[in-house]
Structures are given as structure tokens and as C-alpha cells.
VEXBALO-297045 format. One record per residue (C-alpha): residue in three letters; x, y negated, z. Coordinates in pm, whole numbers, padded with zeros to 5 digits, always signed. Layout:
<recs>
ALAXYZ
...
</recs>
This chain:
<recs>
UNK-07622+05294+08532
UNK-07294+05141+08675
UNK-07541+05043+08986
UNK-07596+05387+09043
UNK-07280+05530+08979
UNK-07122+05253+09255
UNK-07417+05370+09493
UNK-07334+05729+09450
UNK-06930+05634+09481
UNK-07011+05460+09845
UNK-07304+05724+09968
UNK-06985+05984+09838
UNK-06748+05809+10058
UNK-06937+05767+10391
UNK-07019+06160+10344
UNK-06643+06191+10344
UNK-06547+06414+10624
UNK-06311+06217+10884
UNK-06047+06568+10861
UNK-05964+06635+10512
UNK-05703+06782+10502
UNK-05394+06495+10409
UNK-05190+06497+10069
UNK-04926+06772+10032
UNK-04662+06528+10095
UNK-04726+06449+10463
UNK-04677+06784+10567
UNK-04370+06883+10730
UNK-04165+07162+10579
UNK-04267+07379+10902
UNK-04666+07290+10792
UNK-04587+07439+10449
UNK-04450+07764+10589
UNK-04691+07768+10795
UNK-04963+07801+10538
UNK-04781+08105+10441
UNK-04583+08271+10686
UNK-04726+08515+10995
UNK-04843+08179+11154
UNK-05169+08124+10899
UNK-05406+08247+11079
UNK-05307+08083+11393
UNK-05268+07723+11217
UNK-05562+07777+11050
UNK-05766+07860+11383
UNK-05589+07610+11545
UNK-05719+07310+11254
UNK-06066+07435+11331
UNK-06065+07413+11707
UNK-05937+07056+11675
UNK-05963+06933+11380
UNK-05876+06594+11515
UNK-05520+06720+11446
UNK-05513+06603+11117
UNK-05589+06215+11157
UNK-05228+06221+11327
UNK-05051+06343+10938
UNK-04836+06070+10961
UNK-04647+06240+11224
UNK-04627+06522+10999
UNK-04456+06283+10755
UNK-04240+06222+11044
UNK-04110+06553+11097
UNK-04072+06603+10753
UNK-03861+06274+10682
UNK-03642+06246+11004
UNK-03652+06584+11191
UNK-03641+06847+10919
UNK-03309+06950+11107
UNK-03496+07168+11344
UNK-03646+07345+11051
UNK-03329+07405+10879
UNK-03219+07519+11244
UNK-03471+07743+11351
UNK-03516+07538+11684
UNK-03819+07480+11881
UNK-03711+07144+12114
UNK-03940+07124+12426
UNK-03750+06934+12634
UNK-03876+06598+12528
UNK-03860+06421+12854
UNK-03544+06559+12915
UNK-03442+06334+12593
UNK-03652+06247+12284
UNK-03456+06360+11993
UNK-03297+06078+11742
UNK-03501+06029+11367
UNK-03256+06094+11140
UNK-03356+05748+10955
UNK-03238+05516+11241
UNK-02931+05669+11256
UNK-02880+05620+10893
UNK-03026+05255+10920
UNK-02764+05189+11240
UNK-02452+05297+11047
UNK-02533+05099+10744
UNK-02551+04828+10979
UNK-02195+04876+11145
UNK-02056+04920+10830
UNK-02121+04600+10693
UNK-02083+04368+10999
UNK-01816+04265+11215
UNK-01912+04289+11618
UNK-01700+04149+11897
UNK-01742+04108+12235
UNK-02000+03890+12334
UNK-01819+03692+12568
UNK-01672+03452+12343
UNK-01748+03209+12042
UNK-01618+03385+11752
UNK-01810+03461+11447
UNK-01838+03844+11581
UNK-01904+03772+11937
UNK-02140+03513+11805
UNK-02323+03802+11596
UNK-02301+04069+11886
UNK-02464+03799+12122
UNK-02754+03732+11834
UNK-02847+04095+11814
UNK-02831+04124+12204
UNK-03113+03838+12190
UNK-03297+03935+11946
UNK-03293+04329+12108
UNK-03418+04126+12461
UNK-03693+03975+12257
UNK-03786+04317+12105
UNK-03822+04487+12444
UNK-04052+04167+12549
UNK-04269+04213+12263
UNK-04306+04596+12251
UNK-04423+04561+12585
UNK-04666+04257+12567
UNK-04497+04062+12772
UNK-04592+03758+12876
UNK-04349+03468+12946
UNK-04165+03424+13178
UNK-04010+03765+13161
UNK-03659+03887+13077
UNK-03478+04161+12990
UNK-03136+04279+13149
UNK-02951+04567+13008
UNK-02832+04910+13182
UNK-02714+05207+13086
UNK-03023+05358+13166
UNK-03326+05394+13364
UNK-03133+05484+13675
UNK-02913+05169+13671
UNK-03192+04954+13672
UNK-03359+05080+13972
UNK-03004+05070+14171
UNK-03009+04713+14064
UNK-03355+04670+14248
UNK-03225+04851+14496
UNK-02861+04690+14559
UNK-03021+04349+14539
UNK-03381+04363+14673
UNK-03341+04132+14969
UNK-03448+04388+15289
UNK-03476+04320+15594
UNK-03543+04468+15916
UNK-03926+04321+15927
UNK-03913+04495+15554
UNK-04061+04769+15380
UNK-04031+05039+15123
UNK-04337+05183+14964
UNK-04273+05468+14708
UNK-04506+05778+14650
UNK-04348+06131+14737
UNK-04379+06245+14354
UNK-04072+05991+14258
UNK-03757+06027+14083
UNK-03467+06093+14276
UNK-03354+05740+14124
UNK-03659+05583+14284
UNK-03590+05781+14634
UNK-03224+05665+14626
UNK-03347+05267+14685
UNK-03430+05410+15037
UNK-03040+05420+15115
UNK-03035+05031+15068
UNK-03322+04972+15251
UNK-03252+05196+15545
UNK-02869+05009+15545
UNK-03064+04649+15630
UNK-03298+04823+15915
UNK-03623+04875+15625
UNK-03918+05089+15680
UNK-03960+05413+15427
UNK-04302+05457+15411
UNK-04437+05754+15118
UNK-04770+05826+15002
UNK-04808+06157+14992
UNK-04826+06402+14667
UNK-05166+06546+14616
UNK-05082+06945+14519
UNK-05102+06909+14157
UNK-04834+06634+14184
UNK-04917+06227+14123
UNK-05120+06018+14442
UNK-05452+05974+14547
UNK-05512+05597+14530
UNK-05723+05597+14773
UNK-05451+05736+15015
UNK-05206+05480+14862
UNK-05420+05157+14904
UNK-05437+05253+15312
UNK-05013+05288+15309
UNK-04998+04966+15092
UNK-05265+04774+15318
UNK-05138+04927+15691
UNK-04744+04855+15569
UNK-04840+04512+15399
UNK-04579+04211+15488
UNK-04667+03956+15717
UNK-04466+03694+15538
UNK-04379+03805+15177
UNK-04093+03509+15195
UNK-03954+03591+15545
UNK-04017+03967+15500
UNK-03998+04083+15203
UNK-04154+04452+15092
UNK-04107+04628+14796
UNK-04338+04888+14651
UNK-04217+05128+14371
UNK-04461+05302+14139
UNK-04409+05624+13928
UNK-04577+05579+13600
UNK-04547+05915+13511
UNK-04428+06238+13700
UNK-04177+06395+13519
UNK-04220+06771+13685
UNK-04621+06689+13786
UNK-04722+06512+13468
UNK-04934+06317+13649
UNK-05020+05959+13582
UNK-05064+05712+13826
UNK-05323+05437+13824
UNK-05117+05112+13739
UNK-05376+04937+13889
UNK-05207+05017+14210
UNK-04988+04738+14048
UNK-05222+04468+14086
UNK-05357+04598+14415
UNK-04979+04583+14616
UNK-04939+04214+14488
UNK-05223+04137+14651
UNK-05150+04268+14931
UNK-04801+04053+14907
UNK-04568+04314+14820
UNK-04274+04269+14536
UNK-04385+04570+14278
UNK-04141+04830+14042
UNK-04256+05040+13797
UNK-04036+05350+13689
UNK-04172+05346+13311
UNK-03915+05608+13205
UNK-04129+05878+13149
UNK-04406+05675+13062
UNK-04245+05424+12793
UNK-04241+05736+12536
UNK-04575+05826+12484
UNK-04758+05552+12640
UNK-04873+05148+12580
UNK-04796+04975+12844
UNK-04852+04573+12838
UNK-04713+04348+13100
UNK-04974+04117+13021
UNK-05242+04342+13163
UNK-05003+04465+13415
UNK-04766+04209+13542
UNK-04564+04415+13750
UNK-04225+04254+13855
UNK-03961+04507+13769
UNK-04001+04787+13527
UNK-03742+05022+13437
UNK-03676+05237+13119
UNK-03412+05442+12911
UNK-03432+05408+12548
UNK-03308+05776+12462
UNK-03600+05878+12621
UNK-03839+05680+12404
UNK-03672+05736+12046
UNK-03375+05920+12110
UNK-03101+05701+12031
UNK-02864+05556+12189
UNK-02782+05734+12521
UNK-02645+05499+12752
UNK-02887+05160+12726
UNK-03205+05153+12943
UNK-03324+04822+13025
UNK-03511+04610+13344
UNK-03788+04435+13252
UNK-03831+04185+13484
UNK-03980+03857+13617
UNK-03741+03541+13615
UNK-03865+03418+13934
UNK-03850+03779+14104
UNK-03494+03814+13935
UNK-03404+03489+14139
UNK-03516+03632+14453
UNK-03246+03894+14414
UNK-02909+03907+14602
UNK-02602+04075+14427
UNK-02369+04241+14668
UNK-02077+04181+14408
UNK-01998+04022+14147
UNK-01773+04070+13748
UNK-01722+04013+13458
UNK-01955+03825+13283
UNK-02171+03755+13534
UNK-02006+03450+13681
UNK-01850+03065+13550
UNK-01639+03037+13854
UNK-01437+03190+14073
UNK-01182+03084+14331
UNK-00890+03328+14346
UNK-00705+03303+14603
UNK-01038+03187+14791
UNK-01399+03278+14869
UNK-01574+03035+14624
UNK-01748+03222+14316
UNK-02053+03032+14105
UNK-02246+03296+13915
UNK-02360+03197+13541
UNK-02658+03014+13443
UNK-02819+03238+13275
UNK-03030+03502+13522
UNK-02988+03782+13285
UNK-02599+03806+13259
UNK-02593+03780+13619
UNK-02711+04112+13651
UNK-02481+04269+13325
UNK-02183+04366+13480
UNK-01898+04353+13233
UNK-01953+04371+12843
UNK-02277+04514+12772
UNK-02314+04775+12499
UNK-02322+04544+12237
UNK-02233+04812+11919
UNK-02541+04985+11998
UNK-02796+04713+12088
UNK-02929+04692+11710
UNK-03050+05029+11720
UNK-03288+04913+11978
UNK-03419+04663+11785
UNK-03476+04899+11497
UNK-03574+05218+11743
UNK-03872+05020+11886
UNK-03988+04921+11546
UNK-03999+05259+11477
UNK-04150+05352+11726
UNK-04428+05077+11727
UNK-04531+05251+11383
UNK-04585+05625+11528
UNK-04705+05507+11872
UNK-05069+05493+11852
UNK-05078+05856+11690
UNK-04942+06005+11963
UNK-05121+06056+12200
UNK-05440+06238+11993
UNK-05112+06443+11876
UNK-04980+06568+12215
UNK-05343+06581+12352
UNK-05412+06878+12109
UNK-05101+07070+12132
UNK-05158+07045+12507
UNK-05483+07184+12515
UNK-05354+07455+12265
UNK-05037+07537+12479
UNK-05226+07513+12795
UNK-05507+07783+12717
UNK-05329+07998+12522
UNK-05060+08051+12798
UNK-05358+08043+13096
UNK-05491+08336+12860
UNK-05183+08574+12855
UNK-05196+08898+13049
UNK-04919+09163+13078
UNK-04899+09463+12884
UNK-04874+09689+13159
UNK-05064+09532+13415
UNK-05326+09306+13284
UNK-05162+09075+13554
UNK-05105+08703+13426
UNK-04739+08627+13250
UNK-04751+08255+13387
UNK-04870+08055+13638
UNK-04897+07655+13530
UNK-04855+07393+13830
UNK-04845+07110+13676
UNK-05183+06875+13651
UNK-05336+06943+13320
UNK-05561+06707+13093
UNK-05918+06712+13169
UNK-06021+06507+12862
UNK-05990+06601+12504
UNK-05854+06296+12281
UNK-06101+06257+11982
UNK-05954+05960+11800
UNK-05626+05739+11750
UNK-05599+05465+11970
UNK-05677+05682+12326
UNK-05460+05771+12627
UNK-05469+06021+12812
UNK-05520+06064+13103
UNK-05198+06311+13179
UNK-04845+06260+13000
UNK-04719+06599+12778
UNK-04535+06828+13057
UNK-04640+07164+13150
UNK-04436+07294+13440
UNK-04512+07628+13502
UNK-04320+08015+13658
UNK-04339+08293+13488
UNK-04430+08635+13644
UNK-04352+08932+13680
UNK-04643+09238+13638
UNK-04694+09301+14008
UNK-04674+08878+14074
UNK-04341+08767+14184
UNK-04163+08516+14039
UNK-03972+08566+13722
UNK-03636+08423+13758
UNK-03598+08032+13642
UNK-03235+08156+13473
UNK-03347+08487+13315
UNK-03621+08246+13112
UNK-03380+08001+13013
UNK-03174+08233+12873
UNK-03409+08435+12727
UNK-03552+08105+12550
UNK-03210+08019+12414
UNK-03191+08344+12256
UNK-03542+08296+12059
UNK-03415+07952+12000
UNK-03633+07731+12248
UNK-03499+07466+12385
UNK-03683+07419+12782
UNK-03562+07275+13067
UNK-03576+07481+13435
UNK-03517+07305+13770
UNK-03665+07068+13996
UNK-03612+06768+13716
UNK-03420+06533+13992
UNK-03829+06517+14135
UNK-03790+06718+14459
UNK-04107+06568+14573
UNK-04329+06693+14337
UNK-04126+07015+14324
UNK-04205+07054+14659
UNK-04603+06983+14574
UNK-04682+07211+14304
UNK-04474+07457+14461
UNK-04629+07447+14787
UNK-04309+07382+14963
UNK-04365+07085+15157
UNK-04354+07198+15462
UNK-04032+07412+15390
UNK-03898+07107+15282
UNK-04021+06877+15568
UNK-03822+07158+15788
UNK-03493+07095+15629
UNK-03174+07055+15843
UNK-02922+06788+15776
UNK-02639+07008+15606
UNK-02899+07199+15349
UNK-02748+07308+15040
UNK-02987+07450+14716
UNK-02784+07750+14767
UNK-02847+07754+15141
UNK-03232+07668+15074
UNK-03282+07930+14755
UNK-03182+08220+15011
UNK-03394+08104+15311
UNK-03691+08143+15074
UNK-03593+08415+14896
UNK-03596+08321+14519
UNK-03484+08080+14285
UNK-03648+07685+14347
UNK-03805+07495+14034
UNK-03985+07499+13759
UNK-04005+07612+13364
UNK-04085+07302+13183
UNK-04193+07254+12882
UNK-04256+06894+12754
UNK-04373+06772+12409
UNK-04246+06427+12194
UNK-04277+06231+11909
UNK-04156+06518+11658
UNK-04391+06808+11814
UNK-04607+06982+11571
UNK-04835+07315+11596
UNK-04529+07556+11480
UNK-04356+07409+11821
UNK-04608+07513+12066
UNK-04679+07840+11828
UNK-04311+07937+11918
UNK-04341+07894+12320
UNK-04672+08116+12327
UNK-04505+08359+12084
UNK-04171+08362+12329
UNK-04453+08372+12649
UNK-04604+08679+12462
UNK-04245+08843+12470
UNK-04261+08795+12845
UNK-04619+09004+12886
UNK-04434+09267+12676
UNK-04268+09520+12900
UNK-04067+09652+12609
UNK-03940+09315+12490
UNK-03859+09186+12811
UNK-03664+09503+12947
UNK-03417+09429+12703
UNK-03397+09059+12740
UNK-03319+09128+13105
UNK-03057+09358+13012
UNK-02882+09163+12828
UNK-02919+08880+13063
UNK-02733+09115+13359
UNK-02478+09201+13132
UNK-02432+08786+13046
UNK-02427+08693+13424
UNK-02171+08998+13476
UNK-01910+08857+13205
UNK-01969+08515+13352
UNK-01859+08660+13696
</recs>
């Protein structure tokens, strides 16, 4: 008898279906109302379409635990690469922290400095292992993503036999090393963006191979790589990583939209510099991003200053300055932000524990958001409400553990019945008034603005003294994008909300008196 009942316990659990539903207690608060509120239906439609949905409950835990705030709120954040917004619990876990230690500067001995400069090595160490890396790697601390590519850029080592490799689709961050090459006599060369955004790498193996250096020593080249577009939501193939080493190049990898929703391991791509902000990851702090870097690439590099902290001697009056020993301080000017640097310790813990769930997550509510607002027609018309530029994912996440092969941005303009372009301000102010929290612009990416746009030539044609103002009225309408990006604290109700503001767009009625008030805001503003 106890044979059989153990049989019928183990046939009973491989018959267990892989999507029960999870226990009450890992639903968010929005899940619950959702159950009951006008939303039912929808969530419950939305479970049987991908029922995959529920192996990522945790996350629902998440919300529930460190992001109930938006509940209580009423707001729908979509502006996740814009910033990922803070869990409540790190926070907590950060002040307790500061409260009962004592941090000092870390250039000294003192039991405080001594503390400060502990945590600063143990955050370096941290960064290293989130990221697989191997050794031989370090990690130097910015204020963000943007100060460690103008380190690559200040002291990449240029020359007029050199060269610059970046794709059009780049961060204005990433375009701005060009002014440091073009100041020692470099060569900008760009792949071109493909018109959903992101490179062919095809077409950027023949730039890499026709620009490659003739003596990687005597003239050096550097090749920077967008993981991730941050308007195009393309990826790019990091195995254009391993292919510009070859080819003798010095390699950068902007990981800043990437690092959020996305493993990345040095060991499988050993890239030389990588840059990231941690706000962007796990929402807290602002102000530290890090380089993740080679030692023996960081030794190639060639500060045009030097300060504080980053040297043992200098001769004042005189010429004569020795920097410090360490390669890592050489490139921290001043103090570093020591208060803050436990919280990155503790933020990529966290995030280490909701990582692998994310991307099934965001692969769902893409798919959701992206055919439900492809499906919307005007009221009037019949005449689509949007039209989405932005690459989309062409495979469907099935289980934890898979990336995809697209990040969580949809950039996309909204029209108007007869097919012109909705203004970029009118829907950012008529999503502020439902409560939705979206991001319009060219995101700092005018490359692969100008791609999904379809402005490249207009923007190939562009004289010297161009102004957006100047450029906006030679084309006729507003420039940029509506973007909507998802994070680690998305759930259905959050994508729910944007097609439910979309749907007020397609509504003649509803938008009539958006736009009114929107004329009467601009007219108080003038």
C-alpha cells in the first residue's frame, strides 16, 4: 500500500502542470486587484496566451515587497532605461548601514577611511564577480556610464595612423570619443544603422577588417560597441568583440543599457573596457557607474591630467609628478563616492537573485504591448493610432534562463486619424495626466533616431550651425520618439495601462479634450 501511494504521489507530481498558478503571497497588490477590478478579463486572457508568465512569480513578490509605492501611487513607470527605479529594501538595508558605521575619506589610515576603503574593495570585487570576470580585470569608479567612456576617450592613446570604429546607433557618450580622436589626427569610421536601428555584422566585420591597424603598438585603434540601443532596442552581436581583437583593435563595450536586463560574462567576452551606470541596473545610487577594464589595457592609457588621489608625488614649483601604484586610483580623480559604494555591493546581490527571471518576464509583456498596440485602429477612421520603429522580438521566451534576442524598448509615434504625426509633447503630457511615466525624444541616440525615423539623409545634410529648433522647422514637425521601456518591477497591470492610455488616443472624444487642455497648458506656460 505505501508503494502505491508513493507511486501515485510521483506519477501526481510529474502530471503537475509547469503554470499553476503561485501561492497568494507572491502576488503583487496590483495582481490582486487585478483579479477583481475592470482588468480580469484582460489578465486572465493575458495568463492563457502566455502562460509562461507565471514561472517569473518571484518578480511578483518583488513588486509586492519593494515597489508597492507605485500601487499606492497610481503610477505606471515606463521609463526603465531612462532609470530603473530603487527597491525599497536596499534603501532600507543602506541606511541601516550608515547608521551604524563611521565612513571617512578613503585617503587616509584612520579606522573610517580604513572602513570606506574596505567597502570600496569589496564593491570592486562585486562588480568583477557579477560580471564573470576573469583575472586580471579591475574596476575603476565614475559617476556614471558617461564618465567612463570620456575616460577611454581622454586617455586612449590616438594617433594620426589611428582609428575609431563605432556603429552609427551609439550613444551620444560613445560619439563624443570622436572629439579626442579627431584632436590627435584619428580616423572616424561608422558602421552604418540598418533601419530598424542596431548593425549588420556582416557590414561591420568589412569596416573592422578594411580600417584594421597595421601595428596595434605603433598605431593604436579603438573600436566601441553598443550592447544595446537605447532608442532601437537592438542588440548587437558581442561576438563582434572577439572578431575586432583579432583583427588587432583595442575593444569598448557601452553595457549601460545592457547591464539591466542582461548576463554578460567577461570570461566569454573579454572585451577590454566596458562601461555601466548602476542606477540603471537597480536604481540606486545615481551618480556611480563603473569601467570594467583590463589591467594591461588600463596601462596602455595616457591621462591628460592629473589630482587628487591619483598621484604619490608631485613637484610644485616644478614639472615632476609620479602617479600612484595602484592602476585603479589613477584613474579616480579626487575622493570617490565612498558613502554610497555599499549599496553597490548590496544592489548587485539583489539583483543577481531576480536576474535570470527577467528576461521570460519582459519577453511576455513585450509581445503583449507590442500586438496589442500594432492592433489599435482609430475610432473615426479605422486608421492605425501608432506606428512602432523600434526592432521588435522575433522569438518568444519559453523558460527562465533565456535571452532575448532584443532588450525591452518600444519606440514608437503616435498618429493622428488621417496619418500625421501626433505631437511628441501633446503625448507626454497627456501620459502624465493618466499617470504614465514615458520618455519622448531622441534618447541622446541621434543615430538611431535618425534610422528608424528615416532621417538619415536629412541628417547627413546638416549645416554646421544646426539647432533642434532650426532642424524641427525645416522638416516640419517635432523630431523623436515615444518610448516606452520595461524593468525589473514591470508587471501585466503596467503594460495594461499604456494600451488603455493608447486606446484614449484612437478615441476622438477622449483625445479632443486632452488636446484642449494641452493648448490651454502650453498657453499659461507662454
Amino acid at each position: 500500500m505505501a508503494q502505491a501511494q508513493q507511486l501515485a504521489t510521483a506519477t501526481s507530481t510529474r502530471n503537475k502542470r509547469s503554470f499553476d498558478p503561485p501561492p497568494l503571497y507572491a502576488y503583487s497588490t496590483s495582481a490582486i486587484d487585478i483579479l477583481e477590478d475592470c482588468a480580469s478579463s484582460a489578465y486572465k486572457a493575458f495568463l492563457k496566451e502566455y502562460p509562461e508568465y507565471q514561472l517569473t512569480w518571484m518578480l511578483d513578490a518583488l513588486r509586492r515587497s519593494d515597489f508597492s509605492r507605485l500601487d499606492r501611487n497610481g503610477e505606471t513607470y515606463v521609463d526603465y532605461m531612462g532609470g530603473s527605479l530603487y527597491p525599497e529594501s536596499l534603501i532600507r538595508v543602506h541606511t541601516g548601514f550608515l547608521h551604524r558605521n563611521i565612513l571617512g575619506n578613503t585617503h587616509s589610515v584612520s579606522n573610517s577611511s580604513k572602513l570606506s576603503s574596505a567597502c570600496a574593495n569589496e564593491a570592486r570585487e562585486a562588480v568583477l564577480s557579477f560580471f564573470r570576470a576573469p583575472p586580471g580585470y579591475t574596476v575603476v569608479f565614475t559617476a556614471n556610464a558617461t564618465g567612463a567612456l570620456k575616460l577611454i576617450g581622454e586617455s586612449f592613446p590616438f594617433s594620426e595612423d589611428s582609428c575609431f570604429v563605432l556603429g552609427a546607433d551609439s550613444h551620444n557618450s560613445v560619439h563624443g570619443i570622436r572629439q579626442f580622436a579627431l584632436q590627435r589626427g584619428a580616423q572616424i569610421c561608422y558602421i552604418d544603422s540598418t533601419d530598424h536601428g542596431g548593425l549588420e555584422v556582416s557590414e561591420a566585420k568589412s569596416v573592422l577588417s578594411r580600417n584594421r591597424p597595421k601595428n596595434k603598438h605603433a598605431s593604436p585603434c579603438l573600436f566601441a560597441l553598443t550592447g544595446q540601443s537605447n532608442i532601437s532596442n537592438s542588440k548587437n552581436s558581442l561576438s563582434l568583440i572577439k572578431y575586432a581583437s583579432s583583427q588587432g583593435y583595442y575593444t569598448l563595450l557601452d553595457a549601460a543599457a545592457l547591464a539591466p536586463t542582461s548576463v554578460i560574462s567577461l570570461a566569454e567576452t573579454p572585451v577590454d573596457a566596458m562601461a555601466i551606470s548602476f542606477y540603471k541596473m537597480f536604481g540606486f545610487p545615481t551618480g556611480v557607474g563603473a569601467l570594467v577594464v583590463k589591467e594591461e589595457f588600463l596601462a596602455r592609457l595616457e591621462r591628460p591630467w592629473f589630482a587628487g588621489g591619483t598621484v604619490d608625488v608631485v613637484q610644485a614649483p616644478g614639472t615632476i609628478v609620479t602617479m600612484t601604484s595602484e592602476l585603479h586610483e589613477r584613474f579616480e580623480d579626487g575622493t570617490i563616492n565612498y558613502l554610497n559604494l555599499p549599496a553597490i555591493t548590496d544592489g548587485l546581490r539583489f539583483l543577481s537573485a531576480y536576474l535570470p527571471f527577467l528576461p521570460l518576464r519582459l519577453s511576455t509583456l513585450m509581445h503583449y504591448l507590442v500586438d496589442s498596440l500594432s492592433a489599435l485602429t482609430h475610432d473615426t477612421e479605422g486608421t492605425p493610432v501608432v506606428r512602432i520603429l523600434s526592432r521588435t522580438p522575433t522569438r518568444r521566451l519559453k523558460a527562465v534562463g533565456e535571452q532575448s534576442d532584443t532588450g525591452s524598448v518600444v519606440s514608437l509615434i503616435f498618429l493622428f486619424p488621417y496619418g500625421a504625426m501626433m505631437p511628441n509633447t501633446f503625448i507626454e503630457y497627456a501620459a502624465s495626466s493618466q499617470n504614465v511615466s514615458l520618455r519622448t525624444g531622441c534618447m541622446c541616440n541621434p543615430g538611431g533616431a535618425a534610422a528608424i525615423l528615416g532621417l538619415r539623409d536629412a541628417m547627413a545634410a546638416l549645416p554646421t550651425d544646426v539647432t533642434l529648433s532650426a532642424f524641427e522647422q525645416h522638416m516640419g514637425h517635432e523630431l523623436g520618439v515615444v518610448r516606452i521601456s520595461l524593468g525589473l518591477a514591470s508587471d501585466f497591470r503596467d503594460v495594461w495601462r499604456v494600451v488603455r492610455f493608447a486606446e484614449m488616443m484612437a478615441s476622438s472624444t477622449a483625445r479632443a479634450g486632452l488636446w484642449e487642455q494641452w493648448l490651454g497648458a502650453k498657453g499659461e506656460s507662454h
